[in-house]
VMD Tcl script that draws the C-alpha trace (Angstrom):
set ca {
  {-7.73 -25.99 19.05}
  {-9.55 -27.63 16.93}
  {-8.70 -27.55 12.72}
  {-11.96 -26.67 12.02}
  {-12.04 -23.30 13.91}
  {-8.64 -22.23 11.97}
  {-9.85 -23.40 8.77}
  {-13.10 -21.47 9.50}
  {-11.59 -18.42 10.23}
  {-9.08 -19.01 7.09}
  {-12.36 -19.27 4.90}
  {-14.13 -15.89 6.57}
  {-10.90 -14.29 6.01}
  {-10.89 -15.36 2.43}
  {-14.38 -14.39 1.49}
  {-13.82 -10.84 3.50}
  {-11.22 -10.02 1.40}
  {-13.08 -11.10 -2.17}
  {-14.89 -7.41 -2.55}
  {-11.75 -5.82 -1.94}
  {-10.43 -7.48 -5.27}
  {-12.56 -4.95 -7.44}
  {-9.87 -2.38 -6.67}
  {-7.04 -4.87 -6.45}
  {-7.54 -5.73 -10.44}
  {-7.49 -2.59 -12.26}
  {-4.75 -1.49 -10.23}
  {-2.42 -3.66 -10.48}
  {-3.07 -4.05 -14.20}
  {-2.73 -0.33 -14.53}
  {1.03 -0.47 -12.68}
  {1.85 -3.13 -14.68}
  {1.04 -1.19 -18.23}
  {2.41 1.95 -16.63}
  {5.93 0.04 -15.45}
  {6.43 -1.20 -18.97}
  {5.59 2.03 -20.54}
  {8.63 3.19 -17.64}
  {11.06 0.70 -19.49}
  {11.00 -2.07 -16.96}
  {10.86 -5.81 -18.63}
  {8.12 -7.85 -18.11}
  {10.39 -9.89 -15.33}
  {11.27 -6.49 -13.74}
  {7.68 -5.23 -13.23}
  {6.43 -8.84 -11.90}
  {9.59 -9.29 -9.55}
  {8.78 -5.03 -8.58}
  {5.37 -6.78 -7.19}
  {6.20 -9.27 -5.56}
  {9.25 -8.17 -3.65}
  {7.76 -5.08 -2.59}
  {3.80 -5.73 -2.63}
  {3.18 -2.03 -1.88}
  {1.11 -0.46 -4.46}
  {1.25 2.76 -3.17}
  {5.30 2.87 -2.46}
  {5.09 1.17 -5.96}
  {3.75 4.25 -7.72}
  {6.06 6.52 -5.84}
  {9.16 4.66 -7.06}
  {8.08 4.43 -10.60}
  {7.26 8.22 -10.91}
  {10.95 8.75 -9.69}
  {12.38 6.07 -12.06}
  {10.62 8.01 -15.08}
  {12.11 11.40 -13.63}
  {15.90 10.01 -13.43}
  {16.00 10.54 -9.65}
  {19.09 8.62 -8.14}
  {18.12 5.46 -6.26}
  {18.59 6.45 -2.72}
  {16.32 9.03 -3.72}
  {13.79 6.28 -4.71}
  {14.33 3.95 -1.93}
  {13.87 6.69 0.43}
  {10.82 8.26 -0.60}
  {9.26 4.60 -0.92}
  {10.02 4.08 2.40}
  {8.71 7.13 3.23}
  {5.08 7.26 1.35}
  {4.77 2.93 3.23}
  {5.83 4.25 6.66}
  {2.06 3.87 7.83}
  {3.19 0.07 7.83}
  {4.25 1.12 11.10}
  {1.82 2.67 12.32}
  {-0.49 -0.44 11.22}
  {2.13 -2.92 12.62}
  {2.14 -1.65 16.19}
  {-1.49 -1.54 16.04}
  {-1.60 -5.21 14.72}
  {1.40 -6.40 17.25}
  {-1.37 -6.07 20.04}
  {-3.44 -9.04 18.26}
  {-0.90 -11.10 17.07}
  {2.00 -10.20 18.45}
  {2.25 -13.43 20.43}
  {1.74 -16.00 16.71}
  {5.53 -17.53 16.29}
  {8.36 -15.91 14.34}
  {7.94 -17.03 11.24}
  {4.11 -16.39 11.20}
  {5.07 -12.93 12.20}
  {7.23 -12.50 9.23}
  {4.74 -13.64 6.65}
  {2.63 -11.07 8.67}
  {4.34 -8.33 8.02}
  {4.92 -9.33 4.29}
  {1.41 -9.62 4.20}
  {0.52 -5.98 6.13}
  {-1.05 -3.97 3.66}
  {-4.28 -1.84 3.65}
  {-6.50 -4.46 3.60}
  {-5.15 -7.09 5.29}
  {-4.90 -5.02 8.11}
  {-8.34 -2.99 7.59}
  {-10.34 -6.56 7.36}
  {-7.70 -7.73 10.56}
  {-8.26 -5.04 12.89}
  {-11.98 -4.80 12.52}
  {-12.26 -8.48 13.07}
  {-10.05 -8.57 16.31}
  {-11.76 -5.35 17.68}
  {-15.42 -7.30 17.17}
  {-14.48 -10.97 18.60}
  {-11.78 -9.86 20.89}
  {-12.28 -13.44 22.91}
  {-11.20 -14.53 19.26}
  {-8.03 -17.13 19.98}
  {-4.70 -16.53 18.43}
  {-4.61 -19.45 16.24}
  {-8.01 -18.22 15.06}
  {-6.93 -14.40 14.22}
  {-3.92 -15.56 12.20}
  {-5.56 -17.80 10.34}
  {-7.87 -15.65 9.43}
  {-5.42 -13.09 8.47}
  {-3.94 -15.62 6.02}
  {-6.98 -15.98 4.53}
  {-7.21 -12.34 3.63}
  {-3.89 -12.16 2.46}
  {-4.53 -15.49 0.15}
  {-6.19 -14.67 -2.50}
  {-4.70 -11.00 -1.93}
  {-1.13 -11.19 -3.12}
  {-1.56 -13.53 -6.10}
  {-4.14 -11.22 -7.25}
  {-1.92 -8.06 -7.26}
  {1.11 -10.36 -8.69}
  {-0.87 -12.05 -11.48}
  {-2.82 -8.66 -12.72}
  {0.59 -6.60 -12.62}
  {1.81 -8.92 -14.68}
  {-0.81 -8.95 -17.14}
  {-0.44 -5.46 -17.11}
  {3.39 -5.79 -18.20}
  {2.00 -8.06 -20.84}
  {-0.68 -5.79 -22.10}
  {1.46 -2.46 -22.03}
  {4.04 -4.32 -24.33}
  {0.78 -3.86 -27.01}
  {0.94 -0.56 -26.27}
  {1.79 1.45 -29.32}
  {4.39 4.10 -28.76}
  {2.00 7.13 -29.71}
  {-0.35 6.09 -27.00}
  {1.63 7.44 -24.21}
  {-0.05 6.56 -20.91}
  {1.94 9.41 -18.80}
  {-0.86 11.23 -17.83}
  {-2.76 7.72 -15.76}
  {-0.14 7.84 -13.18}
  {-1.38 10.74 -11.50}
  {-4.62 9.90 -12.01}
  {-4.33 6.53 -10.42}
  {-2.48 8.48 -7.21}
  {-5.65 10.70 -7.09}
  {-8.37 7.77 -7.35}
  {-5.96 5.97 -4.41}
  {-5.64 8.86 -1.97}
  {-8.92 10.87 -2.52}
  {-11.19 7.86 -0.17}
  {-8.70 8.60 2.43}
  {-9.04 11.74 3.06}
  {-11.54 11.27 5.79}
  {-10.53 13.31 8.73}
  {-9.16 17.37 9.38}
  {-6.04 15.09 10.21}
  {-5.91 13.41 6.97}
  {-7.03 16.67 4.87}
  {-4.32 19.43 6.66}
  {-1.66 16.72 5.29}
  {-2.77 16.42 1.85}
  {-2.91 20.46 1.45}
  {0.23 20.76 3.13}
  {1.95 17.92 0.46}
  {0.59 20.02 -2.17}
  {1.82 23.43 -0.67}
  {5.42 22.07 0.24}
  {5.62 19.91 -3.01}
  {5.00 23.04 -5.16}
  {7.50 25.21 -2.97}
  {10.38 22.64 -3.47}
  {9.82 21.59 -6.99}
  {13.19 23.01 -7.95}
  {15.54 21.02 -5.88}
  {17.05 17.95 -7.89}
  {16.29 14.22 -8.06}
  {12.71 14.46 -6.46}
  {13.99 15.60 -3.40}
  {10.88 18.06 -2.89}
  {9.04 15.21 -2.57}
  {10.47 13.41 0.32}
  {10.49 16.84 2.19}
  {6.84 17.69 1.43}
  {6.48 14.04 2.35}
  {7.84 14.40 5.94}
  {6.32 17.92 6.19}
  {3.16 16.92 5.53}
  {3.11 13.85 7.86}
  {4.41 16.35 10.79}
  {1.02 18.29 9.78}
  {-1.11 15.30 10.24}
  {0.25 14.61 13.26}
  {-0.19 17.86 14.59}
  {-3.35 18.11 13.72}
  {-4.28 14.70 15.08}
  {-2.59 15.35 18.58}
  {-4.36 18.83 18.58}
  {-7.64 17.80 17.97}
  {-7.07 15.00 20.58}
  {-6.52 17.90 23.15}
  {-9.68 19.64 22.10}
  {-11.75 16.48 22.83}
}
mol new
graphics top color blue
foreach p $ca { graphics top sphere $p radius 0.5 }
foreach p [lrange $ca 0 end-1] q [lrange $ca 1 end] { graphics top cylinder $p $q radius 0.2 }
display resetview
């Protein structure tokens, strides 16, 4: 194949992805400030993003951290709030499940929201699209992606250590999970879940270590899935 096709697709990739970077910035600044205000170091909060480049999973794990919750307890319910990265990786093993092992790794560092939101819509409308062509093109999303999210969470860390102490920023961290999950909320599916979070997480707010929240997590995702499969049967 020729280099120009992959570098073409790298370059569509990367300019797809540019709009996306509105909401990249401001998060990842805010989880930055937020993670300092937490007590994490500056190293701590920057290593946090790049490791586990899950801004969502990233959030959970630092509302734990600031509620003492043990770290299996942490682990587990960050696992838990990124386990549609499975969902999205079957759905993106049928495009480029055949790329070689180590592109497939760098893949599934790379799998987040909009990597695979750009991905998938780009496969579905060139499906003759060759494989060279579809993972260089999800590079190119990723590209200017994860330095973004690294660079602004750590200018986050920078700017929260000019936080003065009286200007507690507690209350942006559930503000920042509302702004993220409210968009998403797009389907009966999707809706029946969140209500059913909220119901279970209120119900279980007693037990120790944040271990309400995993439950209402897996509760919740049983909903969603019932919901799904039931309005599947309807149609």
């Amino acid at each position: 194949m020729p280099r120009s096709a992959k570098a073409a697709a790298f370059w569509r990739g990367v300019f797809d992805v540019l709009p996306m970077l509105i909401v990249v910035v401001p998060f990842a600044t805010l989880f930055g400030v937020l993670a300092m205000e937490a007590g994490l170091s500056v190293v701590e909060v920057t290593g946090f993003s790049v490791l586990v480049f899950a801004g969502a999973s990233q959030l959970a794990a630092l509302q734990l951290i600031l509620d003492n919750a043990p770290l299996i307890v942490v682990i587990t319910a960050s696992l838990t709030v990124n386990l549609r990265m499975a969902m999205y990786s079957a759905s993106l093993a049928t495009h480029l499940g055949g790329a070689p092992l180590w592109q497939r790794v760098l893949i599934a560092y790379f799998n987040v929201d909009q990597t695979y939101a750009l991905g998938v819509m780009r496969y579905e409308t060139t499906p003759d699209m060759p494989l060279p062509e579809r993972v260089a093109y999800y590079f190119g999303a990723a590209t200017p992606l994860a330095p973004t999210w690294a660079l602004f969470t750590l200018f986050g860390a920078l700017l929260g250590t000019n936080v003065p102490d009286g200007y507690g920023l507690d209350f942006a961290l559930p503000l920042a999970f509302l702004a993220m999950v409210g968009p998403m909320l797009r389907t009966p599916a999707h809706m029946a879940a969140a209500l059913a979070s909220i119901v279970m997480a209120l119900l279980l707010s007693g037990l120790p270590s944040g271990l309400g929240l995993i439950l209402a997590a897996m509760v919740a995702m049983g909903v969603g899935a019932g919901v799904e499969v039931w309005m599947e049967r309807r149609r």
